[in-house]
LOBA-782998 format. One record per residue (C-alpha): residue number from 0; residue in three letters; x negated, y, z negated. Coordinates in nm, 4 decimals. Layout:
BEGIN
PT  resi  resn      east     north        up
PT   NUM   ALA         X         Y         Z
...
//
This chain:
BEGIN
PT  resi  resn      east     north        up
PT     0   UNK   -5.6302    6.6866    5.9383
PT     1   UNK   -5.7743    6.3992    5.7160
PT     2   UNK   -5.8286    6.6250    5.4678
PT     3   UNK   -5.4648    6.7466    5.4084
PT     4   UNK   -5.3332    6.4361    5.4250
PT     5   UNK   -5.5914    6.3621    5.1373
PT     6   UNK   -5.4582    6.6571    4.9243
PT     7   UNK   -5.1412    6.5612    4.9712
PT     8   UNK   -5.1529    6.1908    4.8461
PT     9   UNK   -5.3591    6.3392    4.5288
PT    10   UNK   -5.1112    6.6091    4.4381
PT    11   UNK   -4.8006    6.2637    4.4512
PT    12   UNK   -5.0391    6.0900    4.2406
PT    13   UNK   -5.0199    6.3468    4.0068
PT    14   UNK   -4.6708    6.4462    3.9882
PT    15   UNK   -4.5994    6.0181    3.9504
PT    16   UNK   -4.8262    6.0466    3.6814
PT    17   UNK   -4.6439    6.3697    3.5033
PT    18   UNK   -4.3085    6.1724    3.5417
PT    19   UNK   -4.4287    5.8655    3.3789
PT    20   UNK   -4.3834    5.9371    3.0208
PT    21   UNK   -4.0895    6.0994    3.0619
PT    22   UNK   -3.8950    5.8017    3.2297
PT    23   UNK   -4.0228    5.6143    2.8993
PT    24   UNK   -3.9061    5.8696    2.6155
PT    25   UNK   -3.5600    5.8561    2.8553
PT    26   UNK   -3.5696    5.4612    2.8509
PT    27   UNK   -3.6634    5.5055    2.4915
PT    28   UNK   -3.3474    5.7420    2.4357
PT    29   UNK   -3.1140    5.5076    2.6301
PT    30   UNK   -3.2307    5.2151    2.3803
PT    31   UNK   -3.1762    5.4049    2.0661
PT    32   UNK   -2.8165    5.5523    2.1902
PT    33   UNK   -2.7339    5.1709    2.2836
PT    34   UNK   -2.8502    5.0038    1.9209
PT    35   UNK   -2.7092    5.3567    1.7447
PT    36   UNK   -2.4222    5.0924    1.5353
PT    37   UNK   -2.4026    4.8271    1.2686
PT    38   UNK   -2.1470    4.6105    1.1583
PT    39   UNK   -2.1551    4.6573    0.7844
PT    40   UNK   -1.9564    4.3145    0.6906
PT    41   UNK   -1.7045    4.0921    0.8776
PT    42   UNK   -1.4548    3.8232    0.7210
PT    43   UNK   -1.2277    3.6004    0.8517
PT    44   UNK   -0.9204    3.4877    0.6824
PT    45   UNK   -0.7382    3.1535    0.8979
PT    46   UNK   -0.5763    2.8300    0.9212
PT    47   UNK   -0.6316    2.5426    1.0927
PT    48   UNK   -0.3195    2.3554    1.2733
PT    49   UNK   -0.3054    2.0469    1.5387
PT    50   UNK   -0.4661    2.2125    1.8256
PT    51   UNK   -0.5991    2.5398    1.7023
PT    52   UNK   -0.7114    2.8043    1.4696
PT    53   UNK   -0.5603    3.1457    1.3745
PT    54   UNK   -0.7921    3.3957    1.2304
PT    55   UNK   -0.6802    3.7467    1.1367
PT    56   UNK   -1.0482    3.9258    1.1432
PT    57   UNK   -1.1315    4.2656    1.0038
PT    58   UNK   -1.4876    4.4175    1.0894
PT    59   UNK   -1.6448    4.7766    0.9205
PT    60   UNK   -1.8327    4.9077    1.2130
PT    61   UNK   -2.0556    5.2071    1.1605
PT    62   UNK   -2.1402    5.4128    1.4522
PT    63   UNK   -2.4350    5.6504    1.4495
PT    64   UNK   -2.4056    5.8590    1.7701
PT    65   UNK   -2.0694    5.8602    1.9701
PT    66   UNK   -1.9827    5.6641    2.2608
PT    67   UNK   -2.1286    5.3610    2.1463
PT    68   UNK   -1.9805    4.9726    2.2947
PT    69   UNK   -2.0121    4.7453    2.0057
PT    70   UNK   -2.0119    4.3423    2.1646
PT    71   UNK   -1.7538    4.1441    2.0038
PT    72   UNK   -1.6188    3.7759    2.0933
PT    73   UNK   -1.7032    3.5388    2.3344
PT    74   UNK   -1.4694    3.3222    2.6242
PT    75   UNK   -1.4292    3.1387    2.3602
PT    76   UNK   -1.2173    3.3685    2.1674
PT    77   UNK   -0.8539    3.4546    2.2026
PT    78   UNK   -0.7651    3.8311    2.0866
PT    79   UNK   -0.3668    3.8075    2.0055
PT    80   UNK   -0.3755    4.1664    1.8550
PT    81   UNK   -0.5936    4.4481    1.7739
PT    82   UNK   -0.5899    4.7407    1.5333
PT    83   UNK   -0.8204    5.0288    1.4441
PT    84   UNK   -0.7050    5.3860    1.3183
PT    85   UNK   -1.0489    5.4995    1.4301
PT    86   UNK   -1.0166    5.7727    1.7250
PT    87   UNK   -1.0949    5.7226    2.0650
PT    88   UNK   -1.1562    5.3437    2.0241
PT    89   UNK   -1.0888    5.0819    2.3331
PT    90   UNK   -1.1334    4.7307    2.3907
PT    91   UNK   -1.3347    4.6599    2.7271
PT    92   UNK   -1.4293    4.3756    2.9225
PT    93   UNK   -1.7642    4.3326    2.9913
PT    94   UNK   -1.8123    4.0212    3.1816
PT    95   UNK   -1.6776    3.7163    2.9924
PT    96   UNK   -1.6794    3.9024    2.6450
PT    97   UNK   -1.5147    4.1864    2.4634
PT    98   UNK   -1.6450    4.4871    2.3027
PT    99   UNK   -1.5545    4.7781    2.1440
PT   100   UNK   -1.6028    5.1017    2.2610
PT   101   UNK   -1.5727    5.4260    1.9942
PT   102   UNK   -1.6040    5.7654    2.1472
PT   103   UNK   -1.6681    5.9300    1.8212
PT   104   UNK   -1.9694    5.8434    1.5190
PT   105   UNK   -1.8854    5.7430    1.1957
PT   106   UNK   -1.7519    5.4770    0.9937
PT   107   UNK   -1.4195    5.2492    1.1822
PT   108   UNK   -1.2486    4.9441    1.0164
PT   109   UNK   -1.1172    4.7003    1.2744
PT   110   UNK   -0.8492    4.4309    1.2206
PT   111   UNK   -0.8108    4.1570    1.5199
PT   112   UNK   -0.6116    3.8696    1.5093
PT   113   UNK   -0.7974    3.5491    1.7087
PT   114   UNK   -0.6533    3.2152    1.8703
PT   115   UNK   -0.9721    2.9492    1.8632
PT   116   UNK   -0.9064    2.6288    2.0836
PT   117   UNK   -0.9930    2.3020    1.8271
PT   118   UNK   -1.2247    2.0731    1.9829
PT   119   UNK   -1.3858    1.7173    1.8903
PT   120   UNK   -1.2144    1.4215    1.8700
PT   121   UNK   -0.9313    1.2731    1.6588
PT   122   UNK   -1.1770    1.1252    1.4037
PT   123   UNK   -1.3793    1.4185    1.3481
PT   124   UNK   -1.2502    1.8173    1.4564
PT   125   UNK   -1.4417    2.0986    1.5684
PT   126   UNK   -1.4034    2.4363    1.5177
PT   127   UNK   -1.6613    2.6607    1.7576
PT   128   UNK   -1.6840    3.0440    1.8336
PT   129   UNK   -1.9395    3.3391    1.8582
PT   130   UNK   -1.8457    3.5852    1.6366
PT   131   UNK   -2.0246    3.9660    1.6091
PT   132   UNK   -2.3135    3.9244    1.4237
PT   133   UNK   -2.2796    4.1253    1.0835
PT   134   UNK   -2.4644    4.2417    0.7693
PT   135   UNK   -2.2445    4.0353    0.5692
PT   136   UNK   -2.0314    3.7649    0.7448
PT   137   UNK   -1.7443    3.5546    0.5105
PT   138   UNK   -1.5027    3.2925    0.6128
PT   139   UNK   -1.1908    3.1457    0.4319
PT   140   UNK   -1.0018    2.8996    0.6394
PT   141   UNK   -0.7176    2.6142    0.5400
PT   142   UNK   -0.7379    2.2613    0.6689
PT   143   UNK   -0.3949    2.0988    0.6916
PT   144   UNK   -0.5406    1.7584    0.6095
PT   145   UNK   -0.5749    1.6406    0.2034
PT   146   UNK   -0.9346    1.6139    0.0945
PT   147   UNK   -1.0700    1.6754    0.4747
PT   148   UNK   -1.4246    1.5424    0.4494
PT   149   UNK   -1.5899    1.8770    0.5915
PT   150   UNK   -1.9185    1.9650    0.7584
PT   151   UNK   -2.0405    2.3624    0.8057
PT   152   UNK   -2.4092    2.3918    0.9350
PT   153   UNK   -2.4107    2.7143    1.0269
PT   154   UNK   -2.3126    2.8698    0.6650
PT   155   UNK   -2.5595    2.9735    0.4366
PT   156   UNK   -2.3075    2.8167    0.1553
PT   157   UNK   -1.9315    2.6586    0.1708
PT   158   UNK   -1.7315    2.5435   -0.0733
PT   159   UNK   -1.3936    2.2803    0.0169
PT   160   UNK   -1.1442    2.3050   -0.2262
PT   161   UNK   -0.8869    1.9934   -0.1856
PT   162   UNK   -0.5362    2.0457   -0.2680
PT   163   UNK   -0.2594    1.8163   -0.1993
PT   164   UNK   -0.1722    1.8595    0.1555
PT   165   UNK   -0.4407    2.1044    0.2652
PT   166   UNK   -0.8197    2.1545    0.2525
PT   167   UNK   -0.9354    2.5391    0.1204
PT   168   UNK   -1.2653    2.6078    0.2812
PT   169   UNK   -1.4651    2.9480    0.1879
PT   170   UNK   -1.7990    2.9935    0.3404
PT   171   UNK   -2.0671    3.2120    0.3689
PT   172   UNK   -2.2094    3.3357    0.7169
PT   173   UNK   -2.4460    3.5754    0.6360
PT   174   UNK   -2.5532    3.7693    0.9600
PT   175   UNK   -2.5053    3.4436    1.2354
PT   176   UNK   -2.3345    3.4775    1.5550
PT   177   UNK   -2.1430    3.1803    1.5336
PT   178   UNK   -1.9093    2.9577    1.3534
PT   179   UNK   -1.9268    2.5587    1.3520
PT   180   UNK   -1.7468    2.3457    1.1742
PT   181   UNK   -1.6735    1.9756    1.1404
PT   182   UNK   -1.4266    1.7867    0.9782
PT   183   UNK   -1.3240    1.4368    0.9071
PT   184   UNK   -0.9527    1.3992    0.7974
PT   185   UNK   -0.9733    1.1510    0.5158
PT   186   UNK   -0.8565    0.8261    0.6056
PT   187   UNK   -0.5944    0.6623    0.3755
PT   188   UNK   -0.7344    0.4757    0.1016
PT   189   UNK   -0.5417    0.1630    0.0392
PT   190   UNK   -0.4226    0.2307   -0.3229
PT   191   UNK   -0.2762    0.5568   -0.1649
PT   192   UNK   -0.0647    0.3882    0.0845
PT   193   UNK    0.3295    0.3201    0.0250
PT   194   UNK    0.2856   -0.0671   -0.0216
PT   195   UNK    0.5238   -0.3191    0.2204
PT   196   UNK    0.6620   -0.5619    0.1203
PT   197   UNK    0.8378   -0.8576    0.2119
PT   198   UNK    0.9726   -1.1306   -0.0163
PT   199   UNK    1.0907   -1.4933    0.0497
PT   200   UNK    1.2448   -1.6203   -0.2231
PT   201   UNK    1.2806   -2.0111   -0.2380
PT   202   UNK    1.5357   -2.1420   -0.6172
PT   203   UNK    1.6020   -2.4973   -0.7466
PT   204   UNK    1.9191   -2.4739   -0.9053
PT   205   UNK    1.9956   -2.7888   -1.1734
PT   206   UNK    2.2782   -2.8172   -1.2964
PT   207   UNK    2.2089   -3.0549   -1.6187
PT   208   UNK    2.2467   -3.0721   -2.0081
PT   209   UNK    2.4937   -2.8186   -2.0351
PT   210   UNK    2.3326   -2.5715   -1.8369
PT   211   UNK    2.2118   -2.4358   -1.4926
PT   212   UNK    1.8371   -2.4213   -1.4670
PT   213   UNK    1.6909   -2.1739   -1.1833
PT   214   UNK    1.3395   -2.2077   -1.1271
PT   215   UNK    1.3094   -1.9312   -0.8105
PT   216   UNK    0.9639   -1.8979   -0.6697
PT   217   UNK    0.8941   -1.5670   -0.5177
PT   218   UNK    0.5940   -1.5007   -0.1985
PT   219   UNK    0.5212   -1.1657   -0.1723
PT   220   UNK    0.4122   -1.0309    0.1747
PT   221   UNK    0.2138   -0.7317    0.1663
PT   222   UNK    0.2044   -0.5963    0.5303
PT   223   UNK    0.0447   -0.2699    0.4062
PT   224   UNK   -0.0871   -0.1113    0.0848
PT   225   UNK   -0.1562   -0.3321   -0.2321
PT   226   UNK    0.0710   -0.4822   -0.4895
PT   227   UNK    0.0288   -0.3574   -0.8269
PT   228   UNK    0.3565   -0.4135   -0.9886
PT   229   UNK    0.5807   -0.6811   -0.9646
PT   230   UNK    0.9859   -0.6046   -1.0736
PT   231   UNK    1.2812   -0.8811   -1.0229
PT   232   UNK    1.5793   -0.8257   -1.1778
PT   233   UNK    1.7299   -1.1447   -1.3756
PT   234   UNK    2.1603   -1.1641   -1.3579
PT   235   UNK    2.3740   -1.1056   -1.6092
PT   236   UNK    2.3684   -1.3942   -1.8755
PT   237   UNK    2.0668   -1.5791   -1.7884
PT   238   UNK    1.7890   -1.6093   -2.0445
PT   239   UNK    1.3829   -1.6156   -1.9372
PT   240   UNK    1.2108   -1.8885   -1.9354
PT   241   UNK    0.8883   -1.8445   -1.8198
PT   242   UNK    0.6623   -1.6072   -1.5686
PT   243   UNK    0.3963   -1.8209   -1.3900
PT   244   UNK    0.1345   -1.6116   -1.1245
PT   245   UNK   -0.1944   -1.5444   -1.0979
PT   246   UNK   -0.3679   -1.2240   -1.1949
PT   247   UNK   -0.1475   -1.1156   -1.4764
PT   248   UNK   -0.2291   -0.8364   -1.7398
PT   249   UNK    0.1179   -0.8121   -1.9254
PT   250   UNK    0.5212   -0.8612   -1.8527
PT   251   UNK    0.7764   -0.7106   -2.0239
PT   252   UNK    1.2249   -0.7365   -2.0235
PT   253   UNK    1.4106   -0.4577   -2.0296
PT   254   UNK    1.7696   -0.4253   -2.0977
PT   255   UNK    1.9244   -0.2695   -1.7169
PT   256   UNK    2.3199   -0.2349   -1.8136
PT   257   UNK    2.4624   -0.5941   -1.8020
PT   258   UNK    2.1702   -0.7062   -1.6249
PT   259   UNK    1.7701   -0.7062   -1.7192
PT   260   UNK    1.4630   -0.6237   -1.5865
PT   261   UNK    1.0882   -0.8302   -1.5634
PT   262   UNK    0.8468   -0.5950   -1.4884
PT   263   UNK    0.4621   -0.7338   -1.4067
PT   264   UNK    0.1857   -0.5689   -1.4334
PT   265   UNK   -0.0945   -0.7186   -1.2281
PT   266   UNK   -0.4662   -0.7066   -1.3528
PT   267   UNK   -0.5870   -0.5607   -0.9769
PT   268   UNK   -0.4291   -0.4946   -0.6287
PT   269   UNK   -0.2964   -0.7959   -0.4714
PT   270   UNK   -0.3165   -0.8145   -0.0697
PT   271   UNK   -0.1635   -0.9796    0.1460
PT   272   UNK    0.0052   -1.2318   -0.0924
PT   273   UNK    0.1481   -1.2786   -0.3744
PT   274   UNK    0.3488   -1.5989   -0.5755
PT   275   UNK    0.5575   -1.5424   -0.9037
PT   276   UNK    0.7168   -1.7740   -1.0406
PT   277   UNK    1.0626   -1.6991   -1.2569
PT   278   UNK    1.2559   -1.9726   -1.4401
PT   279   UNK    1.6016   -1.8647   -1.5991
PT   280   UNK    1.8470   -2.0416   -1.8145
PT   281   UNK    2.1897   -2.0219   -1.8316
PT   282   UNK    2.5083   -2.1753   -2.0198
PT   283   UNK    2.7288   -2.4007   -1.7793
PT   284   UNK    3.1275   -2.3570   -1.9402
PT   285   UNK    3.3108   -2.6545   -2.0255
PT   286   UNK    3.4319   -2.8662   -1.7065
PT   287   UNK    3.5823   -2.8600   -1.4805
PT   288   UNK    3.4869   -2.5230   -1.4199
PT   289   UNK    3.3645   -2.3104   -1.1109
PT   290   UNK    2.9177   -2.2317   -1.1108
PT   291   UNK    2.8834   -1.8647   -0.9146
PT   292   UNK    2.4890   -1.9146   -0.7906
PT   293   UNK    2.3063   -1.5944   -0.8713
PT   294   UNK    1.9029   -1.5574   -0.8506
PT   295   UNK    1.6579   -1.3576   -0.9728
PT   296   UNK    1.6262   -1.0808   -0.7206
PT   297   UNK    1.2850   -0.9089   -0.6217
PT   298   UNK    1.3209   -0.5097   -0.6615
PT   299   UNK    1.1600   -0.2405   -0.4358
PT   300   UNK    1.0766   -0.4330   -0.1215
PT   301   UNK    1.2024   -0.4090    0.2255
PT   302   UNK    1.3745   -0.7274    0.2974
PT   303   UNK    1.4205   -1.0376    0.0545
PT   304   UNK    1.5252   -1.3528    0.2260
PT   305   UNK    1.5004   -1.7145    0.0956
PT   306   UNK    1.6214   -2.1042    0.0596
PT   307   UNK    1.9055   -2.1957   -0.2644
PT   308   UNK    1.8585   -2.6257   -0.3335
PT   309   UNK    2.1017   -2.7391   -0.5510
PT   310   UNK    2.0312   -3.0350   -0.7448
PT   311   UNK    2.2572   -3.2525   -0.9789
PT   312   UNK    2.1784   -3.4753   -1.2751
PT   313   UNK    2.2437   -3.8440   -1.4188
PT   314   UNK    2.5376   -3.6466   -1.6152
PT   315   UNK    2.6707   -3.4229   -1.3465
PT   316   UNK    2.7076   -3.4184   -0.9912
PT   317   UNK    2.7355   -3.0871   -0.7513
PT   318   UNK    2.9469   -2.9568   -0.4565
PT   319   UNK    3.0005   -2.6035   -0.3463
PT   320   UNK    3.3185   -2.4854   -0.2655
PT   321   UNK    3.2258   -2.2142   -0.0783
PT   322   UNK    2.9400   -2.0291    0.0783
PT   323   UNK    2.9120   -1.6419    0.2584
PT   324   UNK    2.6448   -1.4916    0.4014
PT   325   UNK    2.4273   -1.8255    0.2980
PT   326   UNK    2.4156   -2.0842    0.6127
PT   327   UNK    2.3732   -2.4425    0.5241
PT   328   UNK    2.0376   -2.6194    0.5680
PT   329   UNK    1.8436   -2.9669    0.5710
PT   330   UNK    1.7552   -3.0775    0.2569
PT   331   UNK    1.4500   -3.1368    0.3945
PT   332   UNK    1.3937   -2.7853    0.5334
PT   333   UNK    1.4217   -2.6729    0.1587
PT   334   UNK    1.1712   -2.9409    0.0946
PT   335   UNK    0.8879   -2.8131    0.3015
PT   336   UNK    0.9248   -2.4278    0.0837
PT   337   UNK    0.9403   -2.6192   -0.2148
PT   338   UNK    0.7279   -2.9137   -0.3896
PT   339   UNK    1.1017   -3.0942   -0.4900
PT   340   UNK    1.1648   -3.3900   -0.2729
PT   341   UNK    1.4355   -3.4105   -0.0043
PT   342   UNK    1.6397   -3.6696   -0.1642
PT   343   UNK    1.6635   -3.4936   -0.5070
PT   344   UNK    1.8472   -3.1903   -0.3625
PT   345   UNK    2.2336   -3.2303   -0.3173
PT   346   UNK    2.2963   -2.9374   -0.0553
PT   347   UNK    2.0470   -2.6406    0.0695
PT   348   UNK    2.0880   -2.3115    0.1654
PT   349   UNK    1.9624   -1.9964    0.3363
PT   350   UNK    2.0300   -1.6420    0.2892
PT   351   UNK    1.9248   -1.3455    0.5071
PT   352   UNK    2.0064   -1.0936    0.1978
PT   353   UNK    2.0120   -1.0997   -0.1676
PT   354   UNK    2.4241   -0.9759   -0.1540
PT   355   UNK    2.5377   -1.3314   -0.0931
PT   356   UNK    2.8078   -1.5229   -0.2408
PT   357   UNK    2.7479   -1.9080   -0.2868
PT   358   UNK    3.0588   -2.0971   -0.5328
PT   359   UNK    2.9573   -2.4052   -0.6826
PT   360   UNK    3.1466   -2.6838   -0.8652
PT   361   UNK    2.9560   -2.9179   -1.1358
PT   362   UNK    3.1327   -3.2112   -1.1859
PT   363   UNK    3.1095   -3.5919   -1.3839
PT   364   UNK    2.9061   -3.7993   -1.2579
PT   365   UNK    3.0885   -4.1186   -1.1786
PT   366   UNK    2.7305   -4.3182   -1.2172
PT   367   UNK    2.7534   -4.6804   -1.4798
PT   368   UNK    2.5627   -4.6713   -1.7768
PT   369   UNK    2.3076   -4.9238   -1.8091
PT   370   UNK    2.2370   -5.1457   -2.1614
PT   371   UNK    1.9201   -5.2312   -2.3036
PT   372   UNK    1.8659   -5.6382   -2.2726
PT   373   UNK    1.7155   -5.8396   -2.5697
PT   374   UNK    1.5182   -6.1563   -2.5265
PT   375   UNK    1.4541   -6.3255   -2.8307
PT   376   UNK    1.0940   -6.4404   -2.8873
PT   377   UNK    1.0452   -6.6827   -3.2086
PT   378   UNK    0.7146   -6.7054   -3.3764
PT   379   UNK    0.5474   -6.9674   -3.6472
PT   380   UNK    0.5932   -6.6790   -3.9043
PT   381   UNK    0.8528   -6.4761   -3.8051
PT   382   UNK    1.1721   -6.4196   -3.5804
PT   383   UNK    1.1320   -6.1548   -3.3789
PT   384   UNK    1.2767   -6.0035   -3.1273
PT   385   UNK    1.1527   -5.7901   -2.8100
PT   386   UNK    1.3575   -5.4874   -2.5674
PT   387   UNK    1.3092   -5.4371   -2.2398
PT   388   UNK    1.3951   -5.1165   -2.1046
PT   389   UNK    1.6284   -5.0386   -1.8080
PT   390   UNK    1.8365   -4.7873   -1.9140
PT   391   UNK    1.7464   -4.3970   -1.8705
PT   392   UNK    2.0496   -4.2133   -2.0012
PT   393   UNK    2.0279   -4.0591   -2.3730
PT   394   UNK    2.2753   -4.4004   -2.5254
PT   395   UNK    2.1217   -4.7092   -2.5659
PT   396   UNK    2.2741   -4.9844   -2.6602
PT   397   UNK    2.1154   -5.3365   -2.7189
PT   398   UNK    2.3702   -5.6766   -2.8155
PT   399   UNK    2.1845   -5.9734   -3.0520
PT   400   UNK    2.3064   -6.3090   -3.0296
PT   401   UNK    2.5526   -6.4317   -3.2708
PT   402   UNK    2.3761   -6.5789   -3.5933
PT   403   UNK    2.1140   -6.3535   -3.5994
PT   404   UNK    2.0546   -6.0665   -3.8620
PT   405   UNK    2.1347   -5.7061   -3.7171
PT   406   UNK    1.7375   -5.5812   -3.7152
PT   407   UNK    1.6298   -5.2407   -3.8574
PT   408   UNK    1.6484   -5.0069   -3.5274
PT   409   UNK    1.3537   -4.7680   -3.5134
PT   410   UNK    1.2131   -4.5884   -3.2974
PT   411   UNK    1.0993   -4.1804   -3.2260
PT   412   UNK    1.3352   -3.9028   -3.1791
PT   413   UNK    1.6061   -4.0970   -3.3464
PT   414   UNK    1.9375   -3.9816   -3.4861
PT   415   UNK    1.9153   -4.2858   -3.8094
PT   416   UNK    2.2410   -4.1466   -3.9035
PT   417   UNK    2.4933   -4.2563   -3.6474
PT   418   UNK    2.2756   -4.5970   -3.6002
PT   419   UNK    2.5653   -4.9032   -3.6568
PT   420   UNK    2.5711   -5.2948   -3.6122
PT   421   UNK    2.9363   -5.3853   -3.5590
PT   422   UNK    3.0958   -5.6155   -3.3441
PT   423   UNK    3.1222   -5.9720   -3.1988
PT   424   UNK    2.7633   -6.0242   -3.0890
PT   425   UNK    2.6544   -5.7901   -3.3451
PT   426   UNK    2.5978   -5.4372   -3.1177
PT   427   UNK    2.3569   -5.2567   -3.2437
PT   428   UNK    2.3946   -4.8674   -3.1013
PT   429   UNK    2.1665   -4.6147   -3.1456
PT   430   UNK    2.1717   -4.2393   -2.9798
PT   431   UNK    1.8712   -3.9978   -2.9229
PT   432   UNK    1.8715   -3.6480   -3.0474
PT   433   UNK    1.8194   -3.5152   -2.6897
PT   434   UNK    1.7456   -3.7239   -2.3282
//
């Protein structure tokens, strides 16, 4: 009995060992059948929006027995559409991936069209998928950000192209599995940013010498961007004085229709202030007659408000006779946005917009004139005679006492010609060629 069962476990033993290398040719068999493809080259052709990708992908699969499953894309991976004129070709499921099966060898080009979910943060994107690996693998993709600082380190080579409101990226894979790619949107540079501006505009109006001085001193706010370029346009029939500011390269006036235009050029961006100064001239008409107040206006800003003073003279005096859109003031409110003192400005105003309408009305002043008086001073030598001054207007008169001479009157910035000594007491009158 032990000896059957003896001859029996030896003849298993053998048959085990006869079936051996035949289970590992079939294994063998099984391996080659499964790795009997190649994907030849791969590229990917896509844009990049807010929150994802689009890809259209076309693959060149070679098969060299039939019935092969070629692996494709990842969970990660989206397929929208697919397309193959291949024969007997099926996308299946296998797990959380897709492949392709083809039922029949040979060569098979396959388009798919893929949705990738973005990742990353605002800052800096992500873009992150497994992809078949290939021979050959090549990626184009557009970035809708300008000049997208970008970061590929899974490409052999990229190359971003920067137009004006995209980012071109072409890259090559070369036989990876996946695709990762980082990029920065570029953050505004200042220089690139639509400056904004606000202006406050504070003009001292004189009315004086036959004309209306406006000396309007103009803060810039710059809320965003820099300041480069300064424009204010002057009103019709005033004449430029003078341009005071810091930081100035060149200024130039240019005729604008009836009106004219300063334009500044400034050496460097200016942020977040600015002061130019503008001082105009301008005719006053023979009195009585009616002063319209117009100012030098800032151009291309986004709100210009300001403070009018209005300021008389020894000659003339000033009213206004009417006023809209401009709200009366404290002289001393226009004092503080100004270096003029309180009492030297008639009337003040403020203005919310540049369109206002402000009527003024120079008149006479009704002020006495005041004479020179002469104190006689008698030396050993000599009679002379000395003037003490307390007269500021541009007449001066000065009387002598009877029995005296009428002197030689000199002095500098004299008119000789219309010097006279008439009268009673002797007047001698004298006028200055300007005040």
């Amino acid at each position: 009995m032990a000896a059957i069962a003896l001859l029996f476990f030896l003849t298993h033993a053998e048959n085990l060992r006869a079936k051996e290398p035949f289970a590992v040719e079939q294994k063998a068999e099984q391996a080659a059948a499964t790795n009997a493809f190649s994907i030849t080259s791969a590229s990917y052709a896509g844009s990049v929006r807010e929150k994802t990708a689009l890809f259209e992908a076309t693959l060149l699969v070679s098969t060299f027995a039939t019935n092969q499953t070629v692996p494709l894309f990842g969970e990660d991976v989206a397929i929208q559409e697919f397309h193959t004129e291949a024969r007997d070709a099926k996308l299946l499921r296998q797990g959380n991936k897709v492949a392709l099966r083809l039922g029949e060898m040979g060569n098979a080009v396959v388009k798919v069209k893929l949705v990738i979910k973005l990742s990353g943060e605002v800052t800096k994107r992500q873009l992150a998928f497994t992809i078949p690996p290939a021979l050959s693998s090549k990626l184009s993709i557009q970035i809708a950000e300008a000049q997208a600082d970008v970061e590929f380190p899974t490409a052999i080579a990229f190359q971003p192209t920067p137009d004006k409101q995209e980012t071109r990226v072409d890259a090559i894979l070369g036989s990876g599995d996946r695709v990762e790619m980082f990029w920065t949107p570029r953050v505004k540079r200042i220089t690139d940013m639509a400056a904004s501006i606000f202006v406050q505009n504070t003009s001292l109006v004189t009315f004086g010498s036959g004309a209306v001085n406006t000396r309007s001193t103009l803060d810039y706010q710059v809320t965003q961007g820099e300041l480069r370029q300064v424009k204010v346009r002057l009103p019709a029939g005033q004449r430029l004085l003078r341009v005071e500011g810091e930081l100035i390269r060149t200024w130039e006036l240019n005729e604008d229709g009836a009106q004219q235009l300063l334009t500044v050029d400034l050496v460097k961006g200016v942020s977040p202030g600015y002061r130019l100064t503008v001082e105009t001239e301008k005719l006053l008409e023979k009195l009585p007659a009616q002063a319209p107040i117009e100012l030098p206006s800032a151009q291309d800003v986004i709100r210009e408000t300001g403070l009018i003073g209005l300021r008389g003279s020894e000659e003339l005096s000033v009213s206004v006779e009417s006023a809209q859109d401009a709200q009366r003031v404290d002289a001393a409110e226009f004092s503080k946005a100004s270096s003029v003192k309180a009492d030297g400005v008639s009337s003040a105003y403020r203005f919310l917009k540049p369109g206002f309408r402000l009527l003024a009305r120079p008149k006479r002043s009704n002020r006495k004139s005041k004479l020179w008086c002469v104190t006689p001073s008698v030396s050993a030598s000599s009679k002379s005679l000395s003037l003490r001054r307390s007269i500021t207007r541009s007449r001066k008169q000065a009387f002598f006492p009877s029995g005296l001479p009428c002197p030689p009157v000199t002095g500098s910035n004299l008119s000789p010609e219309i010097i006279s000594c008439s009268g009673w007491k002797k007047l001698s009158r004298a006028r200055w060629k300007s005040r």
